[in-house]
C-alpha positions in Angstrom: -14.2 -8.0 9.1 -17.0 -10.1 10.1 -16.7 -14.2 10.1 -18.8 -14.0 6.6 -16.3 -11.6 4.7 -13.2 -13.5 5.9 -14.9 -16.9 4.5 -15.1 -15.0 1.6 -11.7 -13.9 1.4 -10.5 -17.1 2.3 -12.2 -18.2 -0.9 -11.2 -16.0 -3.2 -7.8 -15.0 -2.5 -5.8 -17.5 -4.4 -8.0 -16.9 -7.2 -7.6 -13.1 -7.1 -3.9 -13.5 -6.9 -3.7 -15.7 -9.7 -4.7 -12.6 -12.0 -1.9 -11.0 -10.7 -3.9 -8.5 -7.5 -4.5 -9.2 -3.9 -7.6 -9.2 -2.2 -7.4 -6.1 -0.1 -10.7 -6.5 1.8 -14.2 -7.8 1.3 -17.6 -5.8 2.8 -20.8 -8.2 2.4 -24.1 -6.2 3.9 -27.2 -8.7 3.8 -29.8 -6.9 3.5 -34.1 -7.6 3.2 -34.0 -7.0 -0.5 -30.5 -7.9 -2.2 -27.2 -7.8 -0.4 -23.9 -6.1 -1.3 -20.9 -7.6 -1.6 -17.9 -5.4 -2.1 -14.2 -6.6 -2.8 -11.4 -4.6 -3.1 -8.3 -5.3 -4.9 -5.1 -4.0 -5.4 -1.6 -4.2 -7.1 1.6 -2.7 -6.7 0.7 -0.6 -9.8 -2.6 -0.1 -9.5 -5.4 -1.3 -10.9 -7.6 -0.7 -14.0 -11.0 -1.2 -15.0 -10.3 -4.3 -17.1 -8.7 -5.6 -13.7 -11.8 -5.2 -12.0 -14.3 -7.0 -14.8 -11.3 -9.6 -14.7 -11.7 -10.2 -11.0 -15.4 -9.8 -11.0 -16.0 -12.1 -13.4 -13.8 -15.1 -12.1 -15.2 -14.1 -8.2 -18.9 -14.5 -9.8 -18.6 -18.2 -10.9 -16.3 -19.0 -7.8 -19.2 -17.6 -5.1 -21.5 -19.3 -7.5 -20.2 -22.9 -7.2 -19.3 -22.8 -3.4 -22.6 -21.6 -2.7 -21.3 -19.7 0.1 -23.6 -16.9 -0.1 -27.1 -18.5 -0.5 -29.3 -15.2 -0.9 -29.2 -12.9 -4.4 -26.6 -10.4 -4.2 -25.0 -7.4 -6.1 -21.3 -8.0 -6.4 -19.2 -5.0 -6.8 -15.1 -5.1 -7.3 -12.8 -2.0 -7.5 -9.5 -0.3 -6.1 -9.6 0.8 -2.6 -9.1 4.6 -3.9 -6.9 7.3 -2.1 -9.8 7.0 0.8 -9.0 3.2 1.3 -11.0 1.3 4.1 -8.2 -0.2 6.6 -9.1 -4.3 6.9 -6.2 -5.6 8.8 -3.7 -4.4 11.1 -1.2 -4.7 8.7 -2.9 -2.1 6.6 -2.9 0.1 9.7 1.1 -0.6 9.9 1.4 0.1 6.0 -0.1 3.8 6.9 1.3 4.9 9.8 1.7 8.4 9.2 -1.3 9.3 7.6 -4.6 10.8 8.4 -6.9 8.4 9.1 -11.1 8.5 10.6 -12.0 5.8 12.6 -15.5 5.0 13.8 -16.0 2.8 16.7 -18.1 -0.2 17.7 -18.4 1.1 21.2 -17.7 4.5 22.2 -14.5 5.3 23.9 -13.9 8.1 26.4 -17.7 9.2 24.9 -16.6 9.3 21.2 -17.2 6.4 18.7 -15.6 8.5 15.6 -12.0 9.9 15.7 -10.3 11.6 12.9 -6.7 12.4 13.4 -2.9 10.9 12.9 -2.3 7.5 12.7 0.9 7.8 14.8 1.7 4.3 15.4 0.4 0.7 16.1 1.2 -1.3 19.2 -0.2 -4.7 20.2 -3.1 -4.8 18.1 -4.5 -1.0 19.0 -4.2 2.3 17.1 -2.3 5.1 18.3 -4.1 8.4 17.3 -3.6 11.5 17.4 -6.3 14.2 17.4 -5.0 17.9 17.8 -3.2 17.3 21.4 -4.4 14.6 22.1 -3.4 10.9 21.8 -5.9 7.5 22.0 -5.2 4.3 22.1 -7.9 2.1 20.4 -8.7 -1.6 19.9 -8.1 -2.1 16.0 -11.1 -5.1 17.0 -13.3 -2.7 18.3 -12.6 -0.6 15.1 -15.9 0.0 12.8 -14.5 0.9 10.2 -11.0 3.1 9.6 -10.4 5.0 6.5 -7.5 7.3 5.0 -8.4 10.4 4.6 -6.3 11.8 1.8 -4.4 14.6 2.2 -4.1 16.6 -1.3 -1.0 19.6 -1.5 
């Protein structure tokens, strides 16, 4: 996350947790036209769509009065799904085990994207695993990681 999408976390967190979910992550894309602002939330047993306008709708008038995002923007909040976006490194922790894609900042060993198993998290890196093969990478220098869900 970028220094503008953990200000608004920071923000909205307690207020999110209040109706009972936790801020799972926040993407804000400025953009020339309209930016996108998208926060996900979650709860131990899920969440529904009334969860969602709750959320949204308490988020709205918080953003609104801290002014924190001056241009127009279109605000979006849902679940993070079965193909959840990995924020922090205690998300990576939470799903160890599981197939993951990662794309990279900067490429590493001539790759940016790796898709594989998340086989472990040491120091601040991800361990994973791609066929025979096992990379350690910089969840900083991470673009973006996502589960990849694995239906039997």
């Amino acid at each position: 996350m970028n220094r503008r999408e953990r200000e608004i976390e920071e923000l909205i967190s307690d207020t999110v947790a209040s109706l009972d979910c936790e801020v799972w992550g926040v993407e804000y894309n400025p953009s020339n036209k309209r930016a996108a602002m998208k926060i996900y939330i979650d709860r131990e047993d899920g969440i529904s769509i009334e969860h969602c306008e709750q959320v949204s709708r308490h988020v709205s008038d918080l953003l609104d009065v801290a002014d924190i995002v001056s241009d127009a923007y279109r605000l979006e909040v849902s679940s993070p799904g079965f193909d959840r976006v990995l924020f922090k490194p205690e998300q990576y922790e939470a799903f160890v085990g599981s197939q993951v894609d990662l794309r990279l900042n900067v490429p590493f060993e001539g790759r940016r994207r790796f898709i594989g198993l998340l086989a472990g998290v040491e120091d601040g890196q991800a361990v994973v695993q791609v066929d025979d093969e096992e990379f350690v990478l910089p969840i900083e220098g991470v673009q973006r990681a996502r589960i990849v869900p694995v239906f039997e």
